[in-house]
C-alpha positions in Angstrom: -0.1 4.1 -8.5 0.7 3.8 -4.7 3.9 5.6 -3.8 3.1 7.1 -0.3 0.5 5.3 2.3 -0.5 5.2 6.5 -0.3 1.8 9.1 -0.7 3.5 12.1 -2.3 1.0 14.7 -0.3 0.4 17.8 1.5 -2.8 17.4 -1.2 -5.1 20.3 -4.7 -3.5 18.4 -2.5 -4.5 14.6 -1.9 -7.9 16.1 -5.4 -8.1 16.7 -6.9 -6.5 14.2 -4.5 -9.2 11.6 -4.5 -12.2 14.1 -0.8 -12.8 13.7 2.6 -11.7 15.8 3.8 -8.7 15.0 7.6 -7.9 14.5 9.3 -5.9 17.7 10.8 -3.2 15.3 7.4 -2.7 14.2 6.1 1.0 14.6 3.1 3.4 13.6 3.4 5.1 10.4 1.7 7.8 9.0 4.2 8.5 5.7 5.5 5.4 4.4 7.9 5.7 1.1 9.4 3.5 -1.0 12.6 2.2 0.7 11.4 1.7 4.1 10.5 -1.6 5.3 7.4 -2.2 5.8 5.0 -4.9 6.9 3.6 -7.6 4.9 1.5 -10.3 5.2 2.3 -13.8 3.3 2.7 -17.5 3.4 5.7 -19.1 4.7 4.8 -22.5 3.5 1.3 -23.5 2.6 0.7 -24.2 6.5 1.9 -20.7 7.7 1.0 -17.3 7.0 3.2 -14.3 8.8 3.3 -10.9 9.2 7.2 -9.9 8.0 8.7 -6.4 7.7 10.2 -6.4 3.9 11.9 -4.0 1.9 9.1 -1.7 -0.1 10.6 -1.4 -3.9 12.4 -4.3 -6.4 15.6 -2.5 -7.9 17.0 -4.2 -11.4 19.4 -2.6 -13.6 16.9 -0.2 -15.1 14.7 0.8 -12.8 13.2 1.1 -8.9 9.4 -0.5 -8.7 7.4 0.3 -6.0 4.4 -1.0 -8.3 3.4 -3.3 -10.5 0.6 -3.3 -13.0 -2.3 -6.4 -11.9 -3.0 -6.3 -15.8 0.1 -7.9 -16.4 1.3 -9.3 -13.4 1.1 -12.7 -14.1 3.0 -12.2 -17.9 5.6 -9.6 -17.1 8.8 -11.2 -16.8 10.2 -10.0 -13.6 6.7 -10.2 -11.8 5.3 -13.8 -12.6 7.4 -16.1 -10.5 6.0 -14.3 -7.3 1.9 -14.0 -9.3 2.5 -17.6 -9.2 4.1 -18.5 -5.5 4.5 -15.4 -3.9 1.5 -12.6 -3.3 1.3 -11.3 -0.3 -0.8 -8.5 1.5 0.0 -5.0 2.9 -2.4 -3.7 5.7 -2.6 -0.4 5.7 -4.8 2.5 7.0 -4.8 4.9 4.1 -2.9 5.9 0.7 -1.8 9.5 -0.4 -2.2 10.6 -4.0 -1.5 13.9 -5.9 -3.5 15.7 -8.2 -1.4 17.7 -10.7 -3.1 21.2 -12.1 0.1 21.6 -14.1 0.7 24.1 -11.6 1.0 22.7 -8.4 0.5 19.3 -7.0 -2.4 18.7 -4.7 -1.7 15.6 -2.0 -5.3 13.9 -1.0 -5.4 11.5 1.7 -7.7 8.6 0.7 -9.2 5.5 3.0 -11.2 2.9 3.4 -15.4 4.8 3.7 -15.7 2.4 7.1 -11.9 4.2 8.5 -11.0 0.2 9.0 -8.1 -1.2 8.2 -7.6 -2.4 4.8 -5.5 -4.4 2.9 -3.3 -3.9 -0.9 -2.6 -6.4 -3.0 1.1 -7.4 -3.4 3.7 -9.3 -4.5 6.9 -10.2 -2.7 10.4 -11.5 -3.9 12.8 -13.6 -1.2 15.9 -11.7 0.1 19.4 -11.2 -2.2 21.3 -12.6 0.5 20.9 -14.4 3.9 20.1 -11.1 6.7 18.5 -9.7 3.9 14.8 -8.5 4.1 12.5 -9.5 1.1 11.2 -7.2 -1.2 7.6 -6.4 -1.9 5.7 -4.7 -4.6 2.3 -2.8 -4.2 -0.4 -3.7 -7.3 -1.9 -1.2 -9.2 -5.5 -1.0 -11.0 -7.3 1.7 -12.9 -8.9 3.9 -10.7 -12.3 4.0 -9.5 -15.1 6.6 -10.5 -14.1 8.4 -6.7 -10.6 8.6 -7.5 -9.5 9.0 -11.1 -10.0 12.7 -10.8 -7.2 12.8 -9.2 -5.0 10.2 -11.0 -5.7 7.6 -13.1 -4.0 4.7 -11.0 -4.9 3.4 -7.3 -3.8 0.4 -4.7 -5.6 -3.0 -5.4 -7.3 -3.6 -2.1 -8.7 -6.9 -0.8 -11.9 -7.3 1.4 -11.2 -10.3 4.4 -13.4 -12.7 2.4 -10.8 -12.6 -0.4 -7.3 -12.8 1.8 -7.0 -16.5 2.0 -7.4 -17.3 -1.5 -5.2 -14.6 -2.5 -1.9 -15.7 -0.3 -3.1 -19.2 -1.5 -2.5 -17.7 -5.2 -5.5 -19.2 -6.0 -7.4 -15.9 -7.1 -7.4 -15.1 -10.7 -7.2 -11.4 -12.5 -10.9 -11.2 -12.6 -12.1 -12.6 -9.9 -9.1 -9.8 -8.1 -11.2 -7.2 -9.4 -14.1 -7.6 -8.6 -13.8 -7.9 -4.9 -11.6 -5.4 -5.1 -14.4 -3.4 -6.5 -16.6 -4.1 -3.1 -13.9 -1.6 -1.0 -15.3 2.4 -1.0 -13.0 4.9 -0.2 -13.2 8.7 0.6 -10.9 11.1 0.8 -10.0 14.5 1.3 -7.2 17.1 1.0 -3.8 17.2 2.8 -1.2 19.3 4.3 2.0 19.2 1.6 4.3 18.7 4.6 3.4 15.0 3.4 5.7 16.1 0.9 8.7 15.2 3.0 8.6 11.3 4.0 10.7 13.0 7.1 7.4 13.9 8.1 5.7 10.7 10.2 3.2 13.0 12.6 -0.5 12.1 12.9 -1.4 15.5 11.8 -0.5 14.9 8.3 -4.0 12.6 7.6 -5.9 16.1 8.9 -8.1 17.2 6.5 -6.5 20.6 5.0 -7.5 23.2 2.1 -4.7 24.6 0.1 -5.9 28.4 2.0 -5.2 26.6 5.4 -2.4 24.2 4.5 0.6 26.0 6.8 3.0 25.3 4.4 1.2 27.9 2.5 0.1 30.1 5.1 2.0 33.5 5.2 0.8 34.3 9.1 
């Protein structure tokens, strides 16, 4: 899963970096939770592509998701309208993910191996009402051989050679995966003030064992 992840550029280098205007209310993030808005990248008509702040999460009657499976994406009811018309993408710098012991819970931060920018898979749904932000979901695939030690789900993330097709929702399942499989990450340990979404400092991506992590620190 994806439920906690870092965009962090200043907003002229992430205009850059994407090619596209960036909203004013735009700001550096290194904890963002489900709930915020966040930016997304998606097709306004088949002409335009723009980056939008939308609403991270899809609330029905039963349930908040922040995710969606890419396995069934394009067959789940609530889901295959936007597989169809409406995938968008999510830059993003980094993800966090926990590792449970049974014990405790272990936050890791985990990023692209080149520290560049890179870019989840998504799906977005058009505002409720007019004033409204849109909504936007992150999708999910099994995780890779460097991460399903520490859980079993991760982001689907896009190289650039794959972005135009995928806003053009031209990009099948399979094809999805395996450029997805081109992206290497790494990753390392965390501070568990990431914990707290309250908690937005640079600090939080430091590299941290559990014996130096000051929330556990007695001194």
């Amino acid at each position: 899963m994806c439920g906690r992840y870092t965009l962090h550029p200043n907003k002229k280098a992430l205009a850059e970096a994407i090619a596209l205007a960036i909203p004013e209310s735009y700001e550096p993030d290194y904890n963002i939770g489900p709930g915020q808005e966040t930016l997304a990248i998606a097709k306004r008509n088949p002409e335009t592509t723009v980056a939008a702040l939308m609403h991270w999460g899809l609330r029905t009657p039963q349930n908040f998701h922040v995710n969606a499976r890419l396995e069934a994406a394009d067959s789940t009811p609530r889901f295959r309208e936007s597989w169809e018309t409406h995938r968008c993408l999510l830059p993003a710098n980094g993800f966090y993910e926990w590792y449970q012991d049974g014990i405790t819970k272990q936050p890791y931060y985990i990023y692209p191996e080149d520290s560049k920018l890179t870019f989840f898979a998504g799906l977005w749904m058009p505002a409720a009402f007019d004033g409204a932000p849109a909504s936007c979901v992150i999708l999910t695939t099994s995780a890779d051989d460097s991460i399903k030690q520490i859980h079993e789900r991760m982001p689907v993330m896009l190289p650039l050679e794959a972005h135009a097709d995928w806003l053009a929702g031209t990009l099948t399942k399979r094809d999805t995966l395996s450029l997805a499989a081109k992206v290497t990450l790494a990753k390392h340990t965390v501070s568990r003030r990431v914990n707290s979404v309250q908690n937005k400092d640079s600090k939080l991506i430091e590299a941290s064992s559990p014996l130096t992590d000051d929330q556990m620190m007695l001194f």
